[in-house]
Backbone as JSON Lines, residues from 0, in Angstrom:
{"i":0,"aa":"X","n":[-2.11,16.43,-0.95],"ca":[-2.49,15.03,-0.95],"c":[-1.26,14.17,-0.68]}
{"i":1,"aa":"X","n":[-1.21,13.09,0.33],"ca":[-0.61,12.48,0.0],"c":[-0.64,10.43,0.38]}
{"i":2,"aa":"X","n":[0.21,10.11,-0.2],"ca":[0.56,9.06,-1.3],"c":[0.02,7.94,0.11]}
{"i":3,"aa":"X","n":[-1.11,6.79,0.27],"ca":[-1.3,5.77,1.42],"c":[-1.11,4.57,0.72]}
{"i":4,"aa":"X","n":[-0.65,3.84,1.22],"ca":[-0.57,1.94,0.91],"c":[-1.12,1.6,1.4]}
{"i":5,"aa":"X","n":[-1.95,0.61,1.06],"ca":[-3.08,-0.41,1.83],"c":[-2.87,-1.94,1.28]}
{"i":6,"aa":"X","n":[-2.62,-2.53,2.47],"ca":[-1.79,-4.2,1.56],"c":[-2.59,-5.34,2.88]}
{"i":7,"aa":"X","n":[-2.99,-6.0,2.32],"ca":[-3.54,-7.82,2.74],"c":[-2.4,-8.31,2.07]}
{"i":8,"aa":"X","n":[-2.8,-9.19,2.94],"ca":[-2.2,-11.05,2.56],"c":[-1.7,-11.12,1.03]}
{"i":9,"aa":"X","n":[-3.15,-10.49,-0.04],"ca":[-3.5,-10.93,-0.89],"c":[-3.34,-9.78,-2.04]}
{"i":10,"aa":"X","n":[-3.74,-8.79,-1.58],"ca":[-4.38,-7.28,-2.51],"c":[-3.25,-6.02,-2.17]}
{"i":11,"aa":"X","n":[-3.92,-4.95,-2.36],"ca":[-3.37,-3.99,-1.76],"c":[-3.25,-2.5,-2.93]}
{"i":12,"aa":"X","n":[-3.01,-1.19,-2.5],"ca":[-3.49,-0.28,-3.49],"c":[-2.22,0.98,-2.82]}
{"i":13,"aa":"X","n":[-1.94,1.48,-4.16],"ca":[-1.47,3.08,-3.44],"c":[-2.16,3.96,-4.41]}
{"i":14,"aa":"X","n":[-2.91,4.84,-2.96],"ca":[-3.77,5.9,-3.58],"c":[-3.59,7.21,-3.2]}
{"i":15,"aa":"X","n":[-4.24,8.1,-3.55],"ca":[-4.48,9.34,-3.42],"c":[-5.77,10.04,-2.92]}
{"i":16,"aa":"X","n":[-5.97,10.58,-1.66],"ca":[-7.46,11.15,-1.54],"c":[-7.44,12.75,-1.82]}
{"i":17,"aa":"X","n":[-8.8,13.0,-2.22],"ca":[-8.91,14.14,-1.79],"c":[-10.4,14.94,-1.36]}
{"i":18,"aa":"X","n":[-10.43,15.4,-0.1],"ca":[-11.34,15.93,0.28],"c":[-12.36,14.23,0.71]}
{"i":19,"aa":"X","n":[-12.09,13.63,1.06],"ca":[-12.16,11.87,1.43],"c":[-12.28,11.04,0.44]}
{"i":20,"aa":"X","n":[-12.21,11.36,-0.88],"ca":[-12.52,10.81,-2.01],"c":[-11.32,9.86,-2.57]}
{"i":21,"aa":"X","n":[-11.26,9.03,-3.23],"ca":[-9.77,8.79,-3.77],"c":[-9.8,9.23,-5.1]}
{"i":22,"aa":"X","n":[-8.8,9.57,-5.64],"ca":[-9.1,10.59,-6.98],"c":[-7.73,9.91,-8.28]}
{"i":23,"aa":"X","n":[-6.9,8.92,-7.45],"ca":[-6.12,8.26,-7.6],"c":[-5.76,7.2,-7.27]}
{"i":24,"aa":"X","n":[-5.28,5.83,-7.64],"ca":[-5.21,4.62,-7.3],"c":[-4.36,3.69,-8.25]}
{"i":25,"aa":"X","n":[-3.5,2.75,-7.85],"ca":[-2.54,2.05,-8.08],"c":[-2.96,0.76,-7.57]}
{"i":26,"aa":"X","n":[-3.41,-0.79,-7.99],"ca":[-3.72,-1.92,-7.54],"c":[-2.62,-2.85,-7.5]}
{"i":27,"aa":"X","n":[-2.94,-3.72,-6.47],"ca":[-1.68,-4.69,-6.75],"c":[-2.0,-6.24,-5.8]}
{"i":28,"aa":"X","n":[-1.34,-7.07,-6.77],"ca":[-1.68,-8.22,-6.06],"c":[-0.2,-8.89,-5.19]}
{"i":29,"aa":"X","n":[-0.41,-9.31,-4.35],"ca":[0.67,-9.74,-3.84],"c":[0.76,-11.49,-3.9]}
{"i":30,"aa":"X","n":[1.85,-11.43,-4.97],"ca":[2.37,-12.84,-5.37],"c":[2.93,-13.22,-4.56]}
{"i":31,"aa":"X","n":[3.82,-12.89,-3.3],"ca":[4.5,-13.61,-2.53],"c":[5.44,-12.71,-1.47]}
{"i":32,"aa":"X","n":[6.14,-12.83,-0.51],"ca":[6.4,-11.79,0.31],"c":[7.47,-11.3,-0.3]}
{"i":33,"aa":"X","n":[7.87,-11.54,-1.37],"ca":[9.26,-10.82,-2.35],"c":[8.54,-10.35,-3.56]}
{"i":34,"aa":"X","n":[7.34,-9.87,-3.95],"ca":[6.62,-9.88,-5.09],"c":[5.24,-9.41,-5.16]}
{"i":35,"aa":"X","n":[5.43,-8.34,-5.94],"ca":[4.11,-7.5,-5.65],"c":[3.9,-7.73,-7.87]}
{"i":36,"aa":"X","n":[2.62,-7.61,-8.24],"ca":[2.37,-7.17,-9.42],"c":[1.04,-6.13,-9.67]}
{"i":37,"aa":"X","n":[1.66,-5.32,-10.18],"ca":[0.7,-3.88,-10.57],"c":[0.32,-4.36,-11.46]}
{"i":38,"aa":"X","n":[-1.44,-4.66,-11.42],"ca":[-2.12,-4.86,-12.41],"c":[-3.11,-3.65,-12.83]}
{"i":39,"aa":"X","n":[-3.16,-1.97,-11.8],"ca":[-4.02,-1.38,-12.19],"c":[-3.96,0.17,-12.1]}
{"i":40,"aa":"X","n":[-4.03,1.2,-13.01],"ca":[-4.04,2.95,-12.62],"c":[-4.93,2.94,-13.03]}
{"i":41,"aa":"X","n":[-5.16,3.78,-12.08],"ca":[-6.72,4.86,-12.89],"c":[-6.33,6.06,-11.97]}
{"i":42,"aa":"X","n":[-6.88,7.45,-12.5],"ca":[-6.76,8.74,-12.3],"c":[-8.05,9.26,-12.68]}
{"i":43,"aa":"X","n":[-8.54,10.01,-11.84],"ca":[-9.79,10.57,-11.79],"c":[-9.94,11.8,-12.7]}
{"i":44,"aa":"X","n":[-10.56,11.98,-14.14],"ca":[-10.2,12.66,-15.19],"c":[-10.26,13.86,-15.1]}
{"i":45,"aa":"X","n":[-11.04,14.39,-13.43],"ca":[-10.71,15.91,-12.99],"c":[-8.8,16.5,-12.54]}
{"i":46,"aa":"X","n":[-8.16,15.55,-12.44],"ca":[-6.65,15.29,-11.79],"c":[-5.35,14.53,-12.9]}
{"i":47,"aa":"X","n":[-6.21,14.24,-13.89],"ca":[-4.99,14.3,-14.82],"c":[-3.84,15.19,-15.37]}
{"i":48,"aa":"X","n":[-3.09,14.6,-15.83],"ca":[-1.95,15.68,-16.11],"c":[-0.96,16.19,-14.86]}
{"i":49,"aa":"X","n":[-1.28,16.06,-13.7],"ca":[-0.74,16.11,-12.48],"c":[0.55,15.21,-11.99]}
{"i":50,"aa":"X","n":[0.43,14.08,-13.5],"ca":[1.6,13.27,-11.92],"c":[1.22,12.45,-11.19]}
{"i":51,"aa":"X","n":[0.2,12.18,-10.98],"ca":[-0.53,11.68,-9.68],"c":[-0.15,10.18,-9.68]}
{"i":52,"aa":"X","n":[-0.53,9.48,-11.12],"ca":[-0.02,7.64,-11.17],"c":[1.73,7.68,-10.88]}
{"i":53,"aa":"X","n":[2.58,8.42,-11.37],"ca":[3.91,8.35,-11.21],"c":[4.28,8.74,-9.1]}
{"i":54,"aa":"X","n":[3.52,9.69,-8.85],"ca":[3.6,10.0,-7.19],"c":[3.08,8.42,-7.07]}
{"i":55,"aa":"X","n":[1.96,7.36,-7.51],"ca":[1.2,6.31,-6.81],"c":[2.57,5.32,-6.82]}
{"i":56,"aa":"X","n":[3.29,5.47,-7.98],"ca":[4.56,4.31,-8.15],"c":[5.74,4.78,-7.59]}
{"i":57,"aa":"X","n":[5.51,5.9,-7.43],"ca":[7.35,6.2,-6.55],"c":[7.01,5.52,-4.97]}
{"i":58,"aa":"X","n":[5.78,6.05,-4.47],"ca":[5.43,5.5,-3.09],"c":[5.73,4.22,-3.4]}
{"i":59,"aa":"X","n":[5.49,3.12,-4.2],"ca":[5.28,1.91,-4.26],"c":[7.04,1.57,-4.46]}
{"i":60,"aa":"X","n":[7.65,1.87,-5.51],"ca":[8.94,2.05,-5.24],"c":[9.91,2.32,-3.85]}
{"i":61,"aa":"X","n":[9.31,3.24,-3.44],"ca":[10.13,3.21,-2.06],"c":[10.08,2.41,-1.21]}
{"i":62,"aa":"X","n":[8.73,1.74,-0.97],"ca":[7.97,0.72,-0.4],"c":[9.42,-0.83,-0.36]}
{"i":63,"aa":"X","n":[8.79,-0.86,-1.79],"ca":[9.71,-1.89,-2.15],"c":[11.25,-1.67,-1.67]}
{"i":64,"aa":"X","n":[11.78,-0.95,-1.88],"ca":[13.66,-0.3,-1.9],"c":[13.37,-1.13,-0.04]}
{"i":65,"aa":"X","n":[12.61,-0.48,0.93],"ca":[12.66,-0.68,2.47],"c":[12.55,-1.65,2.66]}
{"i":66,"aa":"X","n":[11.61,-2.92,2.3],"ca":[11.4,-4.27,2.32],"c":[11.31,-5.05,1.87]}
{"i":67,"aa":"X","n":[12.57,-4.47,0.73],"ca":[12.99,-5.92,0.05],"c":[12.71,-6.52,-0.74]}
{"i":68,"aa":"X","n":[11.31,-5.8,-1.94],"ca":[10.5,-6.61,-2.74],"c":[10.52,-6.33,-4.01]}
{"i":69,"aa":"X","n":[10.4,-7.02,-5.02],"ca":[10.53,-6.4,-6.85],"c":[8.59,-6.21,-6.94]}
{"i":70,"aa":"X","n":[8.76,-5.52,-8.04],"ca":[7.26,-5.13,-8.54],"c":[7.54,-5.83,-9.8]}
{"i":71,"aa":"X","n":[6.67,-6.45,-10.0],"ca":[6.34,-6.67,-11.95],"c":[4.82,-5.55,-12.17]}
{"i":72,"aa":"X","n":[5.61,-4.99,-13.17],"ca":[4.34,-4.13,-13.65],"c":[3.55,-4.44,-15.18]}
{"i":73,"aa":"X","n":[2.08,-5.06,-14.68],"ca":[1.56,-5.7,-15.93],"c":[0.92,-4.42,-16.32]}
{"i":74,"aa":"X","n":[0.84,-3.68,-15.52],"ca":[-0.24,-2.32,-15.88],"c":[0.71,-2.11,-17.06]}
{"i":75,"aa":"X","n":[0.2,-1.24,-18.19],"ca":[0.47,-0.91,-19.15],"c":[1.4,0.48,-18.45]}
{"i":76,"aa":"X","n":[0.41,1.66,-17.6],"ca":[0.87,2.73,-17.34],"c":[2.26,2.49,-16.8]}
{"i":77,"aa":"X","n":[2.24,1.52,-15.43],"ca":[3.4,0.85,-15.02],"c":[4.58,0.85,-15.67]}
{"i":78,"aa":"X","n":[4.57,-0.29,-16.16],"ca":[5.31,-0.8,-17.32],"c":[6.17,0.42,-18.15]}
{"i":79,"aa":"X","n":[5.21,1.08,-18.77],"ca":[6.09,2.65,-19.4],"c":[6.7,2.81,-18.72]}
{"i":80,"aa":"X","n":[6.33,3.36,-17.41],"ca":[7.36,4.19,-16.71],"c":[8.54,3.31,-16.25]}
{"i":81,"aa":"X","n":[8.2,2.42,-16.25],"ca":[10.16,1.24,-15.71],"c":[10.36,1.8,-16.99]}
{"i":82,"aa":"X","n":[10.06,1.34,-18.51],"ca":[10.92,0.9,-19.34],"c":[11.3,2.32,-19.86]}
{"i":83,"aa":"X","n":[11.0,3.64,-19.49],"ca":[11.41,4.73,-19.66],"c":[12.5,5.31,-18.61]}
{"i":84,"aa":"X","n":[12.52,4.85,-17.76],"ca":[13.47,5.27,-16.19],"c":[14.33,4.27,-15.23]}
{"i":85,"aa":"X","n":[15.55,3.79,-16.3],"ca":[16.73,3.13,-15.68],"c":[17.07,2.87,-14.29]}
{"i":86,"aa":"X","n":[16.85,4.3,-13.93],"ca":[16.92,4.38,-12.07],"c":[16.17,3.8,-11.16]}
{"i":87,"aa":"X","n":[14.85,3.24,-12.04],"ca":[14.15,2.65,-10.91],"c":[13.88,1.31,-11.05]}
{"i":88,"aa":"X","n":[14.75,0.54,-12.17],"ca":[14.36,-0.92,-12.65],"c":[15.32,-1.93,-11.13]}
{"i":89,"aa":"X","n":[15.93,-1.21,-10.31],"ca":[16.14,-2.15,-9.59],"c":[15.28,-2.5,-8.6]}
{"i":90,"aa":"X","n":[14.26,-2.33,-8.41],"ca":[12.8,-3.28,-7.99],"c":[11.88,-3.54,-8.71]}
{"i":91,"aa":"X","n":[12.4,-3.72,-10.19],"ca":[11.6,-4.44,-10.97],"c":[11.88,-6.26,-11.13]}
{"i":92,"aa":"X","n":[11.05,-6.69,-11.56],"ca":[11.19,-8.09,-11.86],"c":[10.88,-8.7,-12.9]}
């Protein structure tokens, strides 16, 4: 499986398919062209334990590192993982 971004004006998601399904998903609204906020994970309860939301935020992380943008993460899941992993708070906001 691997990791797609899908971004509007406005919205935008990094997910996971499998077999055409999405089985994984990361939401996000876009506050401004420097500013994304993760308001959403969900993991499909056949695919837990996998990793799968942390693969949805590294994509989103790298994303950011290439063009320039901070994430605020309201998601709860989000959120843990900055305030657990030093290395990646420099595209946080």
């Amino acid at each position: 499986m691997t990791v797609e971004i899908e971004r509007n004006a406005t919205k935008g998601s990094s997910y996971l398919k499998n077999e055409g399904k999405r089985v994984a998903e990361m939401t996000f609204s876009v506050a401004s062209p420097n500013l994304i906020i993760i308001d959403h994970t969900e993991v499909n309860e056949n695919y837990r334990g996998q990793e799968l939301g942390r693969r949805l935020l590294d994509a989103l992380i790298q994303k950011a590192r290439e063009e320039n943008f901070k994430i605020l993460p309201l998601c709860p899941y989000a959120r843990s993982v900055f305030e657990n992993d030093p290395e990646i708070r420099d595209v946080m906001k």
